[in-house]
C-alpha positions in Angstrom: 106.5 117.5 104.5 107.6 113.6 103.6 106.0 112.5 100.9 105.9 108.5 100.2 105.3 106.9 96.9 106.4 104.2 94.9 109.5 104.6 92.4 109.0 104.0 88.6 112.0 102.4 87.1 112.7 105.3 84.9 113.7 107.0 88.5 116.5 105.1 89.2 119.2 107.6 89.1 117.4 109.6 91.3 119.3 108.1 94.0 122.2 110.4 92.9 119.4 113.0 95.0 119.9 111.4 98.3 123.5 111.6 100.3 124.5 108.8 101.5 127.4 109.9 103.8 127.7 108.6 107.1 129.9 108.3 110.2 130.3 104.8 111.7 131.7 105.0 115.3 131.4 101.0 116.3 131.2 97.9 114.2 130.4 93.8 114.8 133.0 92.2 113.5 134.9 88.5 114.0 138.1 88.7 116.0 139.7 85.4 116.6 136.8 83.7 115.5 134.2 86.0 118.6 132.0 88.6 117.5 132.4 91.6 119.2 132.1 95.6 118.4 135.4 97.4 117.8 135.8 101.1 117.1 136.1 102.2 113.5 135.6 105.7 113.6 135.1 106.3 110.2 133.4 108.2 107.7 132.5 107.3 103.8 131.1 109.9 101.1 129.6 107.3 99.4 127.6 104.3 98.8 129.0 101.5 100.5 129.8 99.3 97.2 129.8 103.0 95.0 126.7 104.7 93.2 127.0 102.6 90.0 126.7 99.1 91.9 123.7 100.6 93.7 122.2 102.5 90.6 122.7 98.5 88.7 121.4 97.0 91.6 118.0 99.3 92.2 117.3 98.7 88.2 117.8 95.0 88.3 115.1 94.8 91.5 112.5 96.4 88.8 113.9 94.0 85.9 112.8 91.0 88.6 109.8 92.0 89.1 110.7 94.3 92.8 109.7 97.3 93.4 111.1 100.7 95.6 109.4 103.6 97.3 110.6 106.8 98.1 110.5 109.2 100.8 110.6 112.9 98.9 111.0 117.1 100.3 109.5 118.5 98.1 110.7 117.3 94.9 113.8 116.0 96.1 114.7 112.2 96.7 115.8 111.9 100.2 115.5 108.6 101.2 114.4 104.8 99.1 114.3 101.4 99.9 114.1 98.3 97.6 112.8 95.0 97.4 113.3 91.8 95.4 110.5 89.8 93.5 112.6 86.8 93.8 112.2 84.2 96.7 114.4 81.9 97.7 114.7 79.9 101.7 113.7 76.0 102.5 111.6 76.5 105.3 110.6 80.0 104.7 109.5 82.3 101.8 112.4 85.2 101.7 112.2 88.1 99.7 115.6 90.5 100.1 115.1 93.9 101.3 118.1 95.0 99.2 118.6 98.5 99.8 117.7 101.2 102.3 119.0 104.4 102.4 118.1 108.1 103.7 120.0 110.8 103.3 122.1 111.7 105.8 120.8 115.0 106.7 117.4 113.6 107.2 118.1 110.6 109.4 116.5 109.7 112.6 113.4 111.5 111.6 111.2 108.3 110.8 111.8 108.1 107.4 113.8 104.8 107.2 110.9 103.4 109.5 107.8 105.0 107.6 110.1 103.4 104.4 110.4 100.2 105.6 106.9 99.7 107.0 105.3 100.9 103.7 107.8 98.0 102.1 106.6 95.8 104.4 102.8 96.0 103.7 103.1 95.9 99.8 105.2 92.8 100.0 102.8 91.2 102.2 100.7 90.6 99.0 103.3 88.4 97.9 102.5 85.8 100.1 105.9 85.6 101.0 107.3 84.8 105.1 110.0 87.1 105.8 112.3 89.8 104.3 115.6 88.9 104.3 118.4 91.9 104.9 122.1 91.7 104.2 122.4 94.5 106.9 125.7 96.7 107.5 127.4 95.6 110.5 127.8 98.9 112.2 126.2 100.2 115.2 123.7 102.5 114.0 122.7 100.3 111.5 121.6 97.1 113.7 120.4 98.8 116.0 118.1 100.4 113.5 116.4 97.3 112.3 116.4 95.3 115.7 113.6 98.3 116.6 112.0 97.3 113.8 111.7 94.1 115.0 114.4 92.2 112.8 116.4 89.6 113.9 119.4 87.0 113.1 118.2 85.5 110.1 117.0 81.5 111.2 118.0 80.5 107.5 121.0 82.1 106.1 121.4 82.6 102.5 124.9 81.4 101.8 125.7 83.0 98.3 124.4 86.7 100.4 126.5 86.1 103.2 129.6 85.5 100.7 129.0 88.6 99.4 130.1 90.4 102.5 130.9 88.3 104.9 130.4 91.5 107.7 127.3 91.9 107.1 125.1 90.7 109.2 121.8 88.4 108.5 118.8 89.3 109.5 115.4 88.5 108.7 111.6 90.1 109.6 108.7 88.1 109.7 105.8 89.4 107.3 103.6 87.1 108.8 102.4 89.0 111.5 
């Protein structure tokens, strides 16, 4: 059985726990200036940006004032996501969902989804008007949070879209 609860700070290397390996078949990526999906085929051990960038990241979300929850077997960490305290948009108040992963032998059982929903409800006591989510651009991954319910982001953060210009920018409205 899953268990959900909120990640102290101390916990932060407990992402070492959960594996983020993954396949990625297709991908949305600019070619000649149109967006289309082209095959990639290919498979990474690893955190997209390595574990220490990720590790640095988590612990600066609970330096800001974010929190994380994590989805646990047992006593093991299999799956976390992450948000930021800080807000930031013109029109709309964005928090960034910064990071959610599930282990790789535990995917498409819910647990991103039960993750993200749980994030969802304890940043609506913010007060804020949307995540924001700097999503990877391959298949699986989009078509992930368009279930949720996430689209194009309206407003697009320029300094997080410089920071990886394939990702895409999405958004969720915490509003309704």
């Amino acid at each position: 059985m899953i268990i959900y609860r909120e990640l102290a700070k101390n916990e932060c290397e407990r992402i070492k726990e959960t594996n983020p390996a993954r396949f990625i078949k297709r991908a949305w990526r600019s070619v000649n200036g149109t967006k289309q999906w082209i095959d990639l085929n290919w498979s990474d051990e690893e955190y997209p940006s390595g574990y220490e960038e990720h590790l640095a990241a988590l612990e600066a979300t609970f330096t800001g004032g974010g929190f994380a929850l994590g989805a646990f077997d047992d006593d093991q960490l299999v799956g976390f996501i992450s948000v930021n305290r800080e807000e930031f948009g013109n029109k709309y108040k964005h928090v960034l969902l910064d990071q959610l992963f599930v282990d790789n032998q535990y995917q498409n059982k819910g647990i991103g989804k039960k993750l993200f929903h749980l994030a969802t409800k304890k940043a609506k006591a913010w007060h804020v008007d949307k995540f924001y989510i700097c999503a990877g651009s391959s298949e699986d991954t989009l078509a992930f949070y368009r279930a949720l319910g996430c689209t194009e982001a309206v407003e697009v953060n320029q300094k997080l879209y410089e920071e990886d210009i394939n990702d895409m920018q999405l958004e969720f409205d915490l509003r309704t």
